[in-house]
C-alpha positions in Angstrom: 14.6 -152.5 23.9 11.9 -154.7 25.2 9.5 -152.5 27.4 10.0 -154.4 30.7 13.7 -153.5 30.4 13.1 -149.7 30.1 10.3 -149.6 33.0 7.6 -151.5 34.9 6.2 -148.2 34.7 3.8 -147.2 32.2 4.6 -144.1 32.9 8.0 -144.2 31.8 7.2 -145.9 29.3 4.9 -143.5 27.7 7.5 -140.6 28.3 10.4 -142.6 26.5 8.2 -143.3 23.5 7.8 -139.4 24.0 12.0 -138.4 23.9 12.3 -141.4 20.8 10.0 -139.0 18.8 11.5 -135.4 19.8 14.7 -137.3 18.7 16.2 -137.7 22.2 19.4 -139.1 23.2 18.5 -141.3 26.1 20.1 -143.5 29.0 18.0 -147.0 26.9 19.0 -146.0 23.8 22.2 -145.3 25.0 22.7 -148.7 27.1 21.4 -150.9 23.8 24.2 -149.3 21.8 26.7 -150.4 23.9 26.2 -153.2 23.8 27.9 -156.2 21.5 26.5 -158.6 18.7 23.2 -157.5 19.3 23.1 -158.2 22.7 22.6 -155.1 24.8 24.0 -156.4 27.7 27.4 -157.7 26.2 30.4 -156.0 26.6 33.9 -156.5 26.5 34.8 -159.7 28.3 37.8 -158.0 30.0 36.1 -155.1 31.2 33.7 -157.1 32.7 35.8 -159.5 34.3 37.4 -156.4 35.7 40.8 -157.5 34.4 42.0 -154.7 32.2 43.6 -151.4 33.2 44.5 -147.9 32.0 46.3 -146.4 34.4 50.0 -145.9 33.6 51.3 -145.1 29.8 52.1 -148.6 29.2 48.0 -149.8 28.9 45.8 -150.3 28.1 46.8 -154.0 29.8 44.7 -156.8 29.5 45.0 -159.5 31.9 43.8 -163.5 31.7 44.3 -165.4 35.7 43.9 -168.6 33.7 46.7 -168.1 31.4 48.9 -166.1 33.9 48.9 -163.6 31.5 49.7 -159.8 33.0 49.7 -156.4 32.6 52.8 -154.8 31.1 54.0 -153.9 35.1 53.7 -157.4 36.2 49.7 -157.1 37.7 47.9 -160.4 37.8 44.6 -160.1 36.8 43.2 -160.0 40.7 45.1 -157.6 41.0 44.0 -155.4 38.6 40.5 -156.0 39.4 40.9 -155.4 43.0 42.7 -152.2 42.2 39.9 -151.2 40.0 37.1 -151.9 43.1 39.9 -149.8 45.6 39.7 -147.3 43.0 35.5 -147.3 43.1 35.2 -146.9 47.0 37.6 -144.4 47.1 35.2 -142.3 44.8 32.5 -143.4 46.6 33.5 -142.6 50.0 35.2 -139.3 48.8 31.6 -138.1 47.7 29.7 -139.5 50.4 32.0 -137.8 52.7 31.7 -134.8 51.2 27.4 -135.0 51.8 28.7 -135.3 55.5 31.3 -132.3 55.4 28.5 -130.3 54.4 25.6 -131.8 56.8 28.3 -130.7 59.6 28.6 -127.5 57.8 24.7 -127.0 57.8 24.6 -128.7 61.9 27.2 -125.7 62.9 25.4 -122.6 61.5 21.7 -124.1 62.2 23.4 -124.1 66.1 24.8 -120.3 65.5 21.0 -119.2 64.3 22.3 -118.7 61.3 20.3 -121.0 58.6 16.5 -121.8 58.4 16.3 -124.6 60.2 16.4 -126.1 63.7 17.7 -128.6 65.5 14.4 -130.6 65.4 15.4 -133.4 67.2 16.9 -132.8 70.3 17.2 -136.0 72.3 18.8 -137.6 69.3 21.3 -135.2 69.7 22.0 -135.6 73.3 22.0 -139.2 72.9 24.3 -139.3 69.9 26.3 -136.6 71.6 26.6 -139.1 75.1 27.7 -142.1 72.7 30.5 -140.0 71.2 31.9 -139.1 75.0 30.7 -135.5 74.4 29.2 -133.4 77.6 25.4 -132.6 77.2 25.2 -130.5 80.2 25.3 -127.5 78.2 22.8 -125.4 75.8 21.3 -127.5 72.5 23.2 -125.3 70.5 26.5 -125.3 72.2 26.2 -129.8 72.5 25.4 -129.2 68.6 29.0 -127.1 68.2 30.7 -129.4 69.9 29.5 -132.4 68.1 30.9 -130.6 65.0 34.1 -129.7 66.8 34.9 -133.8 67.5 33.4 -135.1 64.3 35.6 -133.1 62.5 39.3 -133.8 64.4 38.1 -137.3 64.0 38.1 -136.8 60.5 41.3 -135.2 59.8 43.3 -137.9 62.3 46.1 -139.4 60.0 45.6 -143.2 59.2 47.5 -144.9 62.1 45.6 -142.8 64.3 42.8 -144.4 65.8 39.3 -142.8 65.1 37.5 -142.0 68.1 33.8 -142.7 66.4 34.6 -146.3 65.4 35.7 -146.6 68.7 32.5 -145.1 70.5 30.0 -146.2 68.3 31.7 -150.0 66.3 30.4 -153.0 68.6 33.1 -154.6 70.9 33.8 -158.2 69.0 33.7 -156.7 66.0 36.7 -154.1 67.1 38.3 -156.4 68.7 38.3 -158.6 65.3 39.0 -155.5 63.7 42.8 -154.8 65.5 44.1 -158.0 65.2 43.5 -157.7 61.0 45.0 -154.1 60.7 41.4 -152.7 59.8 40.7 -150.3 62.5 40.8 -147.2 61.2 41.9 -144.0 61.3 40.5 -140.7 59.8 38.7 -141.3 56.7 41.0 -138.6 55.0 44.0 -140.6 55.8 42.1 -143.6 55.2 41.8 -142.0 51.3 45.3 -141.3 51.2 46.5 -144.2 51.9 43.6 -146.0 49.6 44.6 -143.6 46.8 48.5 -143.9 46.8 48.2 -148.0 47.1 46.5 -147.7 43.7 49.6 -145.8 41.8 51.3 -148.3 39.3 54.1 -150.5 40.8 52.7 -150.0 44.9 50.6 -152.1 45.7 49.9 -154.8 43.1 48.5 -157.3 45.6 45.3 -158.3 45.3 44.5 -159.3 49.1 46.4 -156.5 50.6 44.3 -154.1 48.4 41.3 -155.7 49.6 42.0 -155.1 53.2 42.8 -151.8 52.5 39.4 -151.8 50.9 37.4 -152.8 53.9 39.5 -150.6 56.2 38.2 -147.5 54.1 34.4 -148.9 54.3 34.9 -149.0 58.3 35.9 -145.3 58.4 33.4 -144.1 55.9 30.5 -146.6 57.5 30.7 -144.9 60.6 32.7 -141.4 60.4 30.5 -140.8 56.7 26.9 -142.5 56.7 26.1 -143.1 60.3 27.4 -139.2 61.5 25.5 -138.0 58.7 22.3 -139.4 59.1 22.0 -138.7 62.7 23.0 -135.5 61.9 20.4 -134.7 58.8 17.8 -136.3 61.5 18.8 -134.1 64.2 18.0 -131.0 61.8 15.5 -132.5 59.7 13.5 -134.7 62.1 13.6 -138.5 62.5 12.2 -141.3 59.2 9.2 -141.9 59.9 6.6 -144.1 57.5 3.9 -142.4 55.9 2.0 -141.9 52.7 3.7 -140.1 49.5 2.4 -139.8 46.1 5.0 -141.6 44.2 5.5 -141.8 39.6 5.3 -139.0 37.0 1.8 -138.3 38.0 3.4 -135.9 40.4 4.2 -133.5 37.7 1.2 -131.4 36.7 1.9 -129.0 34.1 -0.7 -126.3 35.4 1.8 -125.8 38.4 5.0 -124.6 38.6 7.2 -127.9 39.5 10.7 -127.1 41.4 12.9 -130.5 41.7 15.7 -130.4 44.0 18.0 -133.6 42.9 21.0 -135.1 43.5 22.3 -136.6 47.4 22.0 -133.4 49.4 18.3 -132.2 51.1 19.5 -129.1 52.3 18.1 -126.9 49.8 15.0 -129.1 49.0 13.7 -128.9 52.7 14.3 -125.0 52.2 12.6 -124.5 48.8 9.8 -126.0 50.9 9.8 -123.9 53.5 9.4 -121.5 51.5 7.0 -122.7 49.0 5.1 -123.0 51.5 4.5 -119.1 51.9 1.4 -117.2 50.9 4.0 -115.3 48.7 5.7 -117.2 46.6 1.9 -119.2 45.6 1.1 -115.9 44.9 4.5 -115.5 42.4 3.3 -118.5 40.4 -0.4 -117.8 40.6 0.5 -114.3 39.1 2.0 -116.0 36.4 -1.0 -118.2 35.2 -0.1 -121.3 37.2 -2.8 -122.7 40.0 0.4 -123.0 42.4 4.1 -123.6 43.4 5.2 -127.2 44.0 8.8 -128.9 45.7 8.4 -132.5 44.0 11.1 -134.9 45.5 13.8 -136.4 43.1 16.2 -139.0 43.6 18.2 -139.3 46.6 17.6 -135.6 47.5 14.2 -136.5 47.0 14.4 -139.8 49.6 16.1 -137.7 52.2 12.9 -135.7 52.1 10.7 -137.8 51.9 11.7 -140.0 54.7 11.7 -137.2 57.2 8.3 -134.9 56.0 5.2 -135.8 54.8 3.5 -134.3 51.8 0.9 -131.8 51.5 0.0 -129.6 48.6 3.3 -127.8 48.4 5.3 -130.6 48.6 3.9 -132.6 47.0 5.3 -135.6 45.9 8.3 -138.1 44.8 9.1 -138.8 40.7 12.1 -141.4 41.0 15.6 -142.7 40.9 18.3 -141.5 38.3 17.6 -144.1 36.0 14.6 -142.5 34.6 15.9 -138.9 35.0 15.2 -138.2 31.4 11.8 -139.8 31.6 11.2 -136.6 34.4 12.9 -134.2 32.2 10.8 -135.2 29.3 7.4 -134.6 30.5 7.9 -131.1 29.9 6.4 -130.4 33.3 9.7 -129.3 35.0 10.3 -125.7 35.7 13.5 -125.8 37.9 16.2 -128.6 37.6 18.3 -127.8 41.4 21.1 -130.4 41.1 23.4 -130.8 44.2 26.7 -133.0 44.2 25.3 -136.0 42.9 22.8 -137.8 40.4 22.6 -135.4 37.8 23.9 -136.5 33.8 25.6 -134.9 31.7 22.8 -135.4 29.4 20.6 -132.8 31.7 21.5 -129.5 29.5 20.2 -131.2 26.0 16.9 -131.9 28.1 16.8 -128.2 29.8 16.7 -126.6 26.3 14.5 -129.2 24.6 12.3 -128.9 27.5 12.9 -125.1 28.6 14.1 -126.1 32.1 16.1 -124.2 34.3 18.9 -126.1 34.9 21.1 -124.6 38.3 23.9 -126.4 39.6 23.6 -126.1 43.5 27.0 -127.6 44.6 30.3 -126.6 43.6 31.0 -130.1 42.9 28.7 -129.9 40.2 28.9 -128.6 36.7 27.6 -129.7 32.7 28.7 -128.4 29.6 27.1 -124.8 28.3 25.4 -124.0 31.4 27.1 -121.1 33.3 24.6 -120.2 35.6 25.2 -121.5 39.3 24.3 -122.0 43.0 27.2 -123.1 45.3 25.6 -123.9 48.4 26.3 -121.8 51.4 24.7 -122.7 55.1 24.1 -119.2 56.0 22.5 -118.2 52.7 20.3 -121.3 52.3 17.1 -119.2 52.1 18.4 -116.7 50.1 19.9 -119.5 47.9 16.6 -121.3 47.5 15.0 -118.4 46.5 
């Protein structure tokens, strides 16, 4: 693969040429050798025309709109493909969600004293708070409980029930618009019900009405998923702010002991950190022969981060996106691999003993082949879990 495709980065670079000679599998490699007739970005014409299906014991169907030619149940091919894309947000707002149930989670103990944060930003969450139709007369923890209390019942309202934080939060043409197309939604968990059970074979086979349906679940997980859970993470965590941060592999100094918290989820990271960040724990790696103990950002994790705090010698820095996760891996750097629900490949454990990493799952969600040891991430035991 020409070297532009596997990174602008020199630094990649350098590491990849590194993995090739250990005899690493790796996410290039692996890309070129899917691909057809020596192209590596060829591959079937039906898969990537989205018009091919697997779902029922009659496929694998191929489909051709030109021809008219259909799956075994009838599908067009629009129909499969919009299936196929109902299919992907379902996935994708199922695991975004879950980052929020868990933000929530992390809001409602920090309020009952019972993590290692704060609630940082406190006008954000009176303002938020107001906009939802919630009374802010009360204590910062107890507007904090009852945030939780209304996000969730939003949540859990069944589909044809309106939700209550589209309607505080979605501008007024756009709701408006919204009605009179059927896309207002409910509850994003009825919203993936109904998603889910439109997709079975022989329900809905229509590619329009599966779009709608579609954007209806992208309403309810824009709003009830993204927006609650940022403005939640920045009510704990503290506002985005722009500032410097050492960014690359350069980050990774072998004389220090390098902790990576990876995946979607900060909530460990910004404890590791705090931590870290104790005369104590330098003093753990310092009596092992390292100059220190580092927290170096990684992925999404690592953005959530580094959006909110700035670095300084403990935390230190930002490596990169998923892509060149192996590239991280193989600089041999790495002491701790934390991955939470998202982000991490199935590659990781082939890396962790190449590379002697330790590789901890963090999130239940989470788990690879031959590695038994795990974290599932508790609120109330963040600390003790980051330890």
């Amino acid at each position: 693969m020409e070297k532009d495709r596997i990174s602008y980065h020199e630094s990649v670079r350098r590491v990849y040429d590194r993995i090739k000679k250990d005899g690493m599998n790796n996410i290039w490699d692996r890309y070129e050798a899917q691909g057809m007739g020596g192209n590596p970005d060829q591959r079937c014409t039906f898969c990537m025309g989205g018009v091919r299906c697997d779902l029922c014991s009659n496929g694998p169907c191929r489909a051709d709109v030109a021809k008219d030619k259909r799956g075994v149940c009838g599908i067009t091919g629009d129909g499969m493909a919009m299936r196929m894309m109902l299919l992907r947000n379902v996935m994708g707002a199922s695991t975004y969600h879950y980052h929020t149930e868990q933000t929530i989670k992390t809001l409602r103990a920090t309020a009952r004293g019972k993590t290692p944060f704060n609630i940082i930003e406190r006008d954000k969450l009176n303002v938020f708070a107001g906009r939802l139709g919630i009374a802010t007369s009360g204590t910062v923890e107890e507007t904090a409980l009852a945030l939780c209390d209304f996000v969730e019942a939003d949540f859990n309202r069944k589909a044809d029930e309106p939700s209550q934080i589209v309607e505080a939060l979605a501008p007024d043409e756009r709701k408006k618009t919204w009605k009179n197309l059927d896309l207002f939604p409910g509850g994003i968990y009825g919203e993936m019900l109904n998603a889910t059970s439109s997709c079975l074979t022989n329900v809905d086979g229509y590619y329009v009405s599966l779009a709608l349906k579609a954007m209806r679940l992208s309403i309810a997980m824009a709003y009830q998923s993204q927006i609650v859970n940022e403005y939640c993470q920045d009510i704990i965590f503290g506002l985005p702010r722009p500032h410097k941060m050492r960014v690359d592999l350069g980050v990774l100094d072998p004389d220090y002991v390098n902790a990576l918290p990876n995946g979607h989820e900060p909530f460990l990271g910004f404890a590791m950190v705090q931590l870290a960040r104790k005369p104590e724990w330098q003093n753990k790696a310092r009596a092992v022969g390292a100059k220190g103990l580092r927290v170096i950002a990684n992925i999404e994790t690592g953005q959530e981060m580094v959006q909110r705090w700035e670095m300084d010698d403990v935390f230190y820095g930002f490596t990169g996106n998923w892509i060149m996760q192996e590239a991280v891996l193989g600089t041999g750097c790495v002491d701790l691999f934390a991955c939470d629900m998202n982000c991490s490949m199935p590659v990781d454990p082939a890396y962790a003993r190449k590379y002697k990493i330790r590789l901890v799952p963090v999130s239940d969600l989470v788990a690879f082949e031959g590695v038994a040891e795990r974290i599932n991430y508790e609120p109330e035991k963040a600390e003790e879990q980051a330890a």
